[in-house]
N, C-alpha and C positions, 0 to 999 in steps of 0.2 A: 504494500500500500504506500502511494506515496504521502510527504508530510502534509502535502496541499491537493488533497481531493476536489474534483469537478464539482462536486454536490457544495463544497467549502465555500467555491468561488463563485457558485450561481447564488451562494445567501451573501457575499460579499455585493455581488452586483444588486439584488434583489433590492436589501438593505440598505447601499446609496444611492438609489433610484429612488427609495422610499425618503432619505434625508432630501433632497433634491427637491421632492415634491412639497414636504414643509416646508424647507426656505423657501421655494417658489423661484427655483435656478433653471436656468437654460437647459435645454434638452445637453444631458449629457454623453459621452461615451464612456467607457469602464474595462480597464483591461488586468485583468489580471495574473501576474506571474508567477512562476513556481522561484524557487533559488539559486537555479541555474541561469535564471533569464527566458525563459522558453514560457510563449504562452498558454493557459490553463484555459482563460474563458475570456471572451469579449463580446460586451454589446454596447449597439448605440441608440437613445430613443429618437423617435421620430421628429425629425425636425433637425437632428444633429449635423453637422455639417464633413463634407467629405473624407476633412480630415485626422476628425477623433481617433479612429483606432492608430494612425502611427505617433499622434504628440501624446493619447493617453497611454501608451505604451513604452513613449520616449521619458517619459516622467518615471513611470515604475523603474523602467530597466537605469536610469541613471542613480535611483536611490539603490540600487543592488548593486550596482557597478564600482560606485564610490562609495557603498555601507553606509548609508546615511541618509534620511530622510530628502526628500529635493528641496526642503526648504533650507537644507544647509546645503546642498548643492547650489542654489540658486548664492545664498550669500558667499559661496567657495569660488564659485565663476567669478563674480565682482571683483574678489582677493584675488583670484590668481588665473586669468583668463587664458594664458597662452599655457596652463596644463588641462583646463576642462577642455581647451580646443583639441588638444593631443590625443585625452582619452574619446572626446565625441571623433577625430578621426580611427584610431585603431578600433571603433568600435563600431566603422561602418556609417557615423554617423546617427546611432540610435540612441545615442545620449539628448533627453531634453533640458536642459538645467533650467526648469522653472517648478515651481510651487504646485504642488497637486499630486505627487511618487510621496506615498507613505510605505515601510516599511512591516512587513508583515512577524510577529514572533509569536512563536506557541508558549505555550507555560514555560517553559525550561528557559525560556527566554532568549532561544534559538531563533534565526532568521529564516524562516522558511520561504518568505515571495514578498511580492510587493504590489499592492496596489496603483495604476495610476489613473485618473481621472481630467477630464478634458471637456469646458462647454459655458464655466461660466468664469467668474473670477477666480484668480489662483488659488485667494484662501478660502473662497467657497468649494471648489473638485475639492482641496484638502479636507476641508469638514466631514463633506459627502463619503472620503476615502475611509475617514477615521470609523464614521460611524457604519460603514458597512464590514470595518475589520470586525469591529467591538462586537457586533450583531453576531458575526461567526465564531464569538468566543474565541477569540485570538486579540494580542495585544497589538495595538496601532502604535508604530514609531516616527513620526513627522519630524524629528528633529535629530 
């Protein structure tokens, strides 16, 4: 079994579709990754626009890339620009360094995947990310 089951990551997405709708946020996308980087599940709702699944994808895989939630990603780009450029090249390019990749961990306090989310303000996908970890009984890491 892996650490990050399909079932896991459709209550992850379920979950911040459902925060989304309380705030009253833009149609959003939701990608979810396992801890290799590899995607688990993505959807986007209607209305969402073409390119949610690779920025909500480039947010996750950058807080996995660099261990670290995007929102220190995003203030680590600021600091140090010409190495988030290096790691967004050797990585293809699928590095986002913006706000909205939260970090997924199980009890043990393990990193298992990462959420990233994509459609409305940065630190609104972040909210949306957190509250869809917490829903799956997994700890959200944003920072």
């Amino acid at each position: 079994m892996t650490a990050l089951p399909l079932e896991k990551a459709r209550q992850i997405i379920d979950a911040a579709f459902a925060k989304g709708a309380d705030l009253k946020l833009k149609p959003l996308g939701v990608s979810v990754l396992d801890a290799g980087g590899h995607l688990v599940a993505f959807q986007r709702q209607d209305g969402a626009s073409f390119l949610r699944p690779q920025m909500s994808a480039g947010k996750a895989y950058g807080a996995l890339a660099i261990g670290m939630g995007s929102r220190k990603v995003e203030a680590f780009a600021k600091e140090r620009p010409h190495l988030v450029a290096g790691i967004s090249d050797v990585s293809g390019g699928r590095v986002l360094p913006v706000v909205g990749g939260v970090l997924i961990r199980d009890k043990a306090g393990a990193v298992i995947g990462a959420v990233g989310i994509s459609g409305d303000t940065s630190d609104n996908d972040e909210a949306a990310a957190i509250a869809g970890i917490e829903a799956a009984g997994f700890t959200a890491d944003p920072g």
